[in-house]
Structure formats: structure tokens, C-alpha cells
C-alpha positions in Angstrom: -7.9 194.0 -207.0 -8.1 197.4 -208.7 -11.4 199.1 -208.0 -13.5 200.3 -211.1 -13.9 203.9 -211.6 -17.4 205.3 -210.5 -18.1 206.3 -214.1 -16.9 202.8 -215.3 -19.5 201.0 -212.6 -22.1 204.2 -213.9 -22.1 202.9 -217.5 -21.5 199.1 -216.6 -24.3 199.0 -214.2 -27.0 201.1 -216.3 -25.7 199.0 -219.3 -26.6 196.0 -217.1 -30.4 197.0 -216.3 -30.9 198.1 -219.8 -29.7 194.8 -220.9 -31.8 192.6 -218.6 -34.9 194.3 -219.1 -34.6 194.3 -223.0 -33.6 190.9 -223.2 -36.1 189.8 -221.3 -38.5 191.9 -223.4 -37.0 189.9 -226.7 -37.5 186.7 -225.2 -41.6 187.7 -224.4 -41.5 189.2 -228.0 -40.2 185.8 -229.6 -42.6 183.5 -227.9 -45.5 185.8 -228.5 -44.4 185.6 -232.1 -43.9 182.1 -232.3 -48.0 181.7 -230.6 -49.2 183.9 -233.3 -47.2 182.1 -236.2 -48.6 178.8 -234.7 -52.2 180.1 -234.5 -52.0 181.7 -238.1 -50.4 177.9 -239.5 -53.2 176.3 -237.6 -56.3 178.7 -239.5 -53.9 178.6 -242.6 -54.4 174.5 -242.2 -58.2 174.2 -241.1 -59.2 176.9 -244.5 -57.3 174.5 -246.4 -58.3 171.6 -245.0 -62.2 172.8 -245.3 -61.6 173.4 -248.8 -60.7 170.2 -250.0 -63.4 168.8 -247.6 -66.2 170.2 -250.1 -64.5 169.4 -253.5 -67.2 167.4 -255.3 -64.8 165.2 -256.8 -63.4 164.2 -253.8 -66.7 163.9 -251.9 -68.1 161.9 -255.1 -64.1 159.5 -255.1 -65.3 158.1 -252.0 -67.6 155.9 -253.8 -65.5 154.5 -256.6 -63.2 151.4 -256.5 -59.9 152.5 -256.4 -60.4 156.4 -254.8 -56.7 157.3 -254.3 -56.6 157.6 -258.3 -59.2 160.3 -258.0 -57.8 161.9 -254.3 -54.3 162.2 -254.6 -53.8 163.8 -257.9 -56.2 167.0 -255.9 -54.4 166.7 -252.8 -51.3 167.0 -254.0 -51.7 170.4 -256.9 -53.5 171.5 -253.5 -50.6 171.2 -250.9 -48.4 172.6 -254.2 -50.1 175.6 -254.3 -51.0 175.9 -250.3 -47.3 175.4 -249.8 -48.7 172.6 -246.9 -46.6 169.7 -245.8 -48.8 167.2 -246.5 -53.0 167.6 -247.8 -54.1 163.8 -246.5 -57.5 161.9 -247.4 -58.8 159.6 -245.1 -61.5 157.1 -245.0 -63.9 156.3 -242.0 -61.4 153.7 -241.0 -58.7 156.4 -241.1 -57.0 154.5 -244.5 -55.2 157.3 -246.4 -56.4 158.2 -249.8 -53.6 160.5 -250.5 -50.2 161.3 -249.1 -46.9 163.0 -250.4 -45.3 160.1 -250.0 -47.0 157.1 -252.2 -46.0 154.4 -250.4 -48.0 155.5 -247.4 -51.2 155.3 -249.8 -53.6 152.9 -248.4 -51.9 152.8 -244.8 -53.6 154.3 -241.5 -52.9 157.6 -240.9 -50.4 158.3 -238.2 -52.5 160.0 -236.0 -55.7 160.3 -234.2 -58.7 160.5 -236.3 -61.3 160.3 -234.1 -62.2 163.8 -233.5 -62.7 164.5 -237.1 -64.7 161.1 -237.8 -66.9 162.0 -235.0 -67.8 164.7 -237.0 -65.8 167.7 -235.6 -62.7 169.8 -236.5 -59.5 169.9 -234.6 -56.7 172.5 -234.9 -53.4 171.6 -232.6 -49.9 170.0 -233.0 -49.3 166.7 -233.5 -46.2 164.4 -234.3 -46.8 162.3 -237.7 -44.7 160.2 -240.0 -43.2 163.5 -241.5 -42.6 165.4 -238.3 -43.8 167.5 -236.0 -46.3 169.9 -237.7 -49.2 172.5 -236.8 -52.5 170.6 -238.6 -56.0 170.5 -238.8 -58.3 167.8 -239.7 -61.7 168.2 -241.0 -64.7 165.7 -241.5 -65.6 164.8 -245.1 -69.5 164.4 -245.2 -71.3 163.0 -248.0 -74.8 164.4 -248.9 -76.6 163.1 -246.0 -74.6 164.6 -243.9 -73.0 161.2 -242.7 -69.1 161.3 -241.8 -67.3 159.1 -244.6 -64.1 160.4 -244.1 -61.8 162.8 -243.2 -59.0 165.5 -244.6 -55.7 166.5 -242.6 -53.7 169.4 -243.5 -50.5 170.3 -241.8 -48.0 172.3 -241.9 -44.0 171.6 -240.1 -42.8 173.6 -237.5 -39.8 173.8 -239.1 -41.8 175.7 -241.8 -42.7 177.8 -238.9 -39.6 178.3 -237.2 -38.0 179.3 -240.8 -40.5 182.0 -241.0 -39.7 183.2 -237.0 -35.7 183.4 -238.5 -37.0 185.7 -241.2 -38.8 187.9 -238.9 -36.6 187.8 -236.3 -34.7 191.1 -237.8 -37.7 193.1 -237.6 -38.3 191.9 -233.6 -34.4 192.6 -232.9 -34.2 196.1 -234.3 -36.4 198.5 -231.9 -34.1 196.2 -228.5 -31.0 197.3 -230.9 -32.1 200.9 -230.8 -32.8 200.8 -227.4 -29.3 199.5 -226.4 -27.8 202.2 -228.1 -29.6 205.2 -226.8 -29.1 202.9 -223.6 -25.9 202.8 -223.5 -25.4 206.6 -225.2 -27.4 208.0 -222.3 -25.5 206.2 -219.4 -22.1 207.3 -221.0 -23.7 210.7 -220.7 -24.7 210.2 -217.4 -21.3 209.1 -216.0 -19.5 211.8 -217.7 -22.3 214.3 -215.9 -21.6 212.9 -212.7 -17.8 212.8 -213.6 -17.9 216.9 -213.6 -20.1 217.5 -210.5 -17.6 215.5 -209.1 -14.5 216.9 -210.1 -13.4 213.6 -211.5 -13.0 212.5 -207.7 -13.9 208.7 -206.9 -16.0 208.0 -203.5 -13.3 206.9 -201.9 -11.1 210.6 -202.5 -14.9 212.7 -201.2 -15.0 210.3 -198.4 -11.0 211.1 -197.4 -11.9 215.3 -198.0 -15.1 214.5 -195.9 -12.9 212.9 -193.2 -10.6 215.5 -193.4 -13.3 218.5 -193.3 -15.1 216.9 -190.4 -12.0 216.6 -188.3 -10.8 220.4 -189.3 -13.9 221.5 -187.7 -14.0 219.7 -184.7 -10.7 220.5 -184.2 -10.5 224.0 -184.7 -10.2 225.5 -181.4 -7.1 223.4 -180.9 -5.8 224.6 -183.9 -5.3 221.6 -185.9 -3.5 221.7 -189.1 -3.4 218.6 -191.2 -1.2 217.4 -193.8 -1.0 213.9 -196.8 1.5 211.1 -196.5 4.0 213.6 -197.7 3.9 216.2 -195.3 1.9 218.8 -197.7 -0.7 220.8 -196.1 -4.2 220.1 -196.8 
């Protein structure tokens, strides 16, 4: 097997480190992105989710015969504006008032409501009937202050993902950069080295080295040495 040239192994090795270390600085850029998308969904979800919480209408629907008639119609211009997966309306049973799909109207939700109908809010992510999404839920109180039901506001990961795609770009440009100049400098570097060499490889110094040493050590006797072809070195 042909041995690489020492500015080949220069560039190829440099290009190496530079590509390990900014790979692995992309990979701690994209989770870290992904965390903050996920925590920004999650505060987007809980302001939404607090909002419909203290609509009087919705507060007031709890106490009429048929409340979905009332709930849904806000839930849903809400989660069309918000851009949210789903804006749900829940009872103290956990019996949906409001969902973007009708036919789950009147069903329990998915989920677990406790932690919002023992009267605090949760932010986390959570499997439902329409996927895997980053939601909050949020008691709904009534003017005593009692729990009578609850909102959940979500919003998919794939919505979230989607948005790390678009902003990927942006997070692959400076590593991009960096590759270049990377890769610029080391082709520099081997071409420098190249020329203080004299375009010799390590294996031709080490044969002049040889050959130097043994000159010397052999000078008293007079030692003249010659290549394979009988040329005089």
C-alpha cells in the first residue's frame, strides 16, 4: 500500500480534528436549540392556556346545560389565532368541552388531569390522541376560587421540529465557516511545512539522516557512499 504524502496526512489529519470538534459542537448546538424551542412552546402553551382560563364566558359556560356550544366556538378562533394544536376545555371529571376534533366532544381527555384539577399548572410533554406535543394545562376556577375545570393547550413537536429545520441554516453557517478557514489553514500549513522540507517525505530525511550519521562516524576510514545506482552521495 502506497504511503500518503506528509502534506496529504497534514491536511487530512487537521481536517479530521476540525471536523470532530465542530461536529460535535453542532450536535451540542442542536439539542440546546431544540431545549429552548421546547421551553419557549411550553410558556407559549401555559400564556395561552391562562388566557382562556379567565374568559368570563367560559368561566360563566360551565354552568349552562349544554357548555360545549358556548366553549368550543372560543377555543377553537383561539387555537386559530395561537396557531396551537389543540385549545381543550375540560370539566372536573376531565369531560372535554372543546376539541379540534368534534367527535371527541364530551369524551375524557386523553391525559392526566389531575395536576390541573388539584388546582395547579403543569408545563411538560405528553402523548395525546393527536400526538406527541409540548402542553400546558391550567385550572379553571370559578368565583370562589373552587376548581371546576380545567384548560389544555398544546402544541406538536412536529410543530417544533419544523421550526428547528428552519433554523437549522442559521446554526450550520458559523461550523461552515469554520470548516473552510479549517481546512484553508491546514492547506497552508502543509504547503509551509512542504518548503522547510524541501518537498522531502520522512522517510527520504530519515535515509539523509542515516546517511549523514554514518559519514561521520566513518570519516577517519574514509568512507564514501553511494545510491542503488552507484552515484555518489
Amino acid at each position: 500500500m502506497k504511503r500518503l504524502r506528509l502534506s496529504t496526512q497534514i491536511v487530512l489529519l487537521s481536517l479530521a480534528i476540525i471536523v470532530l470538534t465542530l461536529g460535535t459542537g453542532v450536535a451540542v448546538s442542536i439539542l440546546q436549540a431544540r431545549a429552548q424551542l421546547d421551553r419557549e412552546s411550553g410558556r407559549q402553551s401555559l400564556a395561552i392556556a391562562r388566557t382562556v382560563s379567565q374568559i368570563p364566558e367560559v368561566r360563566a359556560a360551565f354552568g349552562a346545560p349544554r357548555p360545549e356550544l358556548v366553549i368550543n366556538p372560543i377555543a377553537e378562533r383561539v387555537r386559530r389565532r395561537t396557531d396551537a394544536a389543540f385549545v381543550v376545555v375540560a370539566n372536573d371529571r376531565g369531560i372535554r368541552y372543546s376539541h379540534p376534533d368534534p367527535a371527541k366532544i364530551g369524551k375524557l381527555i386523553s391525559t392526566d388531569p389531575s395536576e390541573a384539577l388539584s388546582g395547579r399548572e403543569y408545563v411538560g410533554v405528553q402523548t395525546g390522541t393527536l400526538g406527541r406535543s409540548v402542553r400546558a394545562k391550567v385550572p379553571i376556577r370559578n368565583d370562589a376560587g373552587r376548581v371546576i375545570g380545567l384548560v389544555s393547550v398544546g402544541i406538536l413537536e412536529e410543530q417544533v421540529s419544523a421550526q428547528l429545520r428552519h433554523d437549522l441554516p442559521v446554526l450550520l453557517i458559523p461550523p461552515l465557516i469554520g470548516l473552510v478557514l479549517g481546512a484553508i489553514g491546514s492547506f497552508l500549513l502543509a504547503r509551509r511545512i512542504k518548503r522547510q522540507t524541501f518537498g522531502l517525505e520522512p522517510n527520504e530525511i530519515a535515509a539523509l539522516l542515516e546517511q549523514r550519521e554514518a559519514v561521520l562516524h566513518g570519516i577517519r576510514e574514509g568512507t564514501v557512499a553511494t545510491d542503488a545506482s552507484g552515484r555518489v552521495l
